[in-house]
Structures are given as C-alpha cells and as structure tokens.
C-alpha positions, -999 to 999 in steps of 0.1 A, spaced: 0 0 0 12 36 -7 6 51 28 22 87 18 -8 84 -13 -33 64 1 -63 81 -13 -52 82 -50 -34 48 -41 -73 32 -44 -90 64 -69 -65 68 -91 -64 98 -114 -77 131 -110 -105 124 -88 -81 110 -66 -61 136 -65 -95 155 -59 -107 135 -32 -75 134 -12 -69 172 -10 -105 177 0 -101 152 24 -67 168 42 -89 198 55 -124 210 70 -122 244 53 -141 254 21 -126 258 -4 -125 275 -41 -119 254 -75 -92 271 -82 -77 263 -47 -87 230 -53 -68 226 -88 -38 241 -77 -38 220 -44 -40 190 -66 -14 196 -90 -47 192 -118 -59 221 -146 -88 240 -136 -110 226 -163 -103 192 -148 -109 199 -117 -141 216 -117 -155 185 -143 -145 163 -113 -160 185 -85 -195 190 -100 -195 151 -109 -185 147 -70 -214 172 -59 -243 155 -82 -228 121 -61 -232 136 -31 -191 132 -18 -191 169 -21 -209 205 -10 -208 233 -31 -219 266 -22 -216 297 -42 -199 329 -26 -201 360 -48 -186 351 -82 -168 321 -64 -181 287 -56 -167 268 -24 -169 234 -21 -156 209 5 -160 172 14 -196 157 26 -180 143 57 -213 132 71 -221 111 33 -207 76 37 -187 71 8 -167 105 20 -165 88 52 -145 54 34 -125 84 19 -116 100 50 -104 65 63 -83 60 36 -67 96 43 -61 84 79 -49 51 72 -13 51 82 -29 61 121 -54 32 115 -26 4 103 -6 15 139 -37 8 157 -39 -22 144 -5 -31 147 -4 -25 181 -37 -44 190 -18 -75 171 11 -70 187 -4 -78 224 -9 -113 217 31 -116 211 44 -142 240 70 -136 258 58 -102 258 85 -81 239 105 -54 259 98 -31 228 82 -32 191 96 -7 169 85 5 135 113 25 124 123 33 84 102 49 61 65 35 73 78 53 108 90 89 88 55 91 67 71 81 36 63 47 29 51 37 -5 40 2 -20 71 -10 -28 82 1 10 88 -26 38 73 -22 66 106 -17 94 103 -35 126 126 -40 153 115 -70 178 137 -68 215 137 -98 234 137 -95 271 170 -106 292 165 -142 297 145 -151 264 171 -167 236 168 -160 203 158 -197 195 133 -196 217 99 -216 198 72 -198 217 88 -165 209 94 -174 174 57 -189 168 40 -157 181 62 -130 163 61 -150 132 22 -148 137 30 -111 144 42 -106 111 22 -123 88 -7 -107 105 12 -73 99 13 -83 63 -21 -85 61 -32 -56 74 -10 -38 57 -3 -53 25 37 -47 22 64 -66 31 68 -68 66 110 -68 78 116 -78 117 149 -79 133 152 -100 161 173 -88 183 181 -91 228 177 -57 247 210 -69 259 226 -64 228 212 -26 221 239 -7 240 266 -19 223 253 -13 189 241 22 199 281 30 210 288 19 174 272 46 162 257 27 135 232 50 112 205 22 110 205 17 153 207 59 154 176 63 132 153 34 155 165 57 185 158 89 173 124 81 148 112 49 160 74 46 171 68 20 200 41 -2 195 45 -24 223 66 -19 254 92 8 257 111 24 231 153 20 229 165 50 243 142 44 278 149 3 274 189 11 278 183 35 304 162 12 328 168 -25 314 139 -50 306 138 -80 327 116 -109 318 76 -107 318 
C-alpha cells in the first residue's frame, strides 16, 4: 500500500487527487484552490467537482462570483474516503492491538524506516525492530511462533512486506556506541508499538515478563 498516497493509491487519477486534497482539510474551499492544491488544470478539476457534488461526496456553495466546495463528511462514501486519508494512524492501531498477543511479551516493538518517517510507498517494507527481554534466547519456539504470527498478520493488514529484526535488549547498548546510522535512526524516529522504546529500554533494562 502507498501510505504517503493512500487516497489516490485506491481512486487513481484526478478524482483521486481531488478527493484526497478535500479530504486533508475541514475548510471550504474554491476550484481554483482546489486545482492548484491537486497539481490538476482548472478545467479538470471543476468536471471532477460537480460530478462529486451531483454524487453527493461533495458541498458546493456559491460565494459572490466564487463557488466553495468541501467534502460531505457526514455522506458515507466520504467517510471510506476519510479513512483512507487516515490510514497510516489506523494500520498502527492495528498493529499495536496485534502485537499484544506476542508471547513472551516483547520489551519493545519498533517500526522504524520509512512506514515510521511518513514516507512509505507500495514498494516500501514495513521496518520493525522486535527486542527480546534478558532471559529469552533468540531460538526460543514460543517467541518465534508468536512474532512470526505477528508478522504475517502485519502483512495483512498492511499489505507490504513486513522486515523484523530480532534482536536481545542486551545487545542494544553496544550497537548504539557503534554509532551505526540504522540503530541511530530506530533511537531517534522509531514509534513503539509495544513496550518501551530503545532509548528508555537502555536507560532502565527489561527483565523478563
């Protein structure tokens, strides 16, 4: 899935393009606005518009010489619209909810990369980084079975490739000292979705659970 695109990911064209700028804000709006917000030609863009208003996705009102128009939030096929504008928030919602049923419970899920920076597209993986607590070995079989399920659950509600690194909290200090740009970026960008992120998880430990 392109999450950066999302709308226009699933309406291609124009009245994608349409649909998602509409959707980014509450405020009326002009055609014009519209067009240039959309990167379309005027012409286009008001074909698309009025076709939106007569299918009820969108209120127009005329001002003066202008007309304003904005999405129909309370019409239910603006409302699938909307969700897809919002779906990066919705997929870590999800991901999170998934994530409790990982056992041993992790000291921390990370999504780091470009899902975490707002950038992902459909050819993006989706970045994890998996910490086991002290005492659980990396060959443990319960462990294993549930963050495997993790993942291809994560695939599924996502629909990109989903990347995990397995790795002990024990092990995060020295690969922070390293200074390595990939362990930097999870410390400074990573988003938690389960326990605590790394910088906290060096600073107090993570015993078992």
């Amino acid at each position: 899935m392109d999450f950066v695109h999302p709308v226009e990911a699933v309406v291609p064209g124009v009245r994608g393009r349409v649909l998602a700028t509409l959707a980014a804000t509450d405020a009326e709006m002009t055609m014009t606005t519209v067009a240039r917000l959309s990167d379309v030609s005027i012409n286009r863009a008001v074909t698309v518009l009025n076709e939106l208003v007569h299918l009820g996705l969108v209120k127009r009102r005329e001002a003066g010489s202008a007309a304003l128009v904005c999405l129909a939030r309370e019409n239910c096929a603006s409302r699938v619209i909307l969700a897809l504008s919002g779906l990066a928030h919705t997929v870590v919602d999800r991901l999170r909810e998934a994530a409790e049923e990982i056992r041993p419970t992790p000291a921390g899920l990370i999504l780091f990369g470009s899902f975490a920076r707002g950038e992902a597209s459909a050819q993006s993986d989706i970045d994890v980084l998996a910490l086991r607590r002290s005492g659980v070995p990396e060959d443990d079989e319960p462990w294993l079975d549930s963050l495997g399920r993790w993942t291809t659950t994560a695939h599924q509600i996502t629909g990109n490739a989903v990347n995990v690194i397995d790795r002990a909290v024990d092990e995060l200090p020295p690969l922070l000292r390293a200074g390595a740009p990939l362990w930097q970026e999870i410390a400074r960008d990573g988003r938690v979705l389960v326990g605590t992120g790394v910088s906290a998880l060096i600073g107090h430990g993570a015993g078992p659970e």
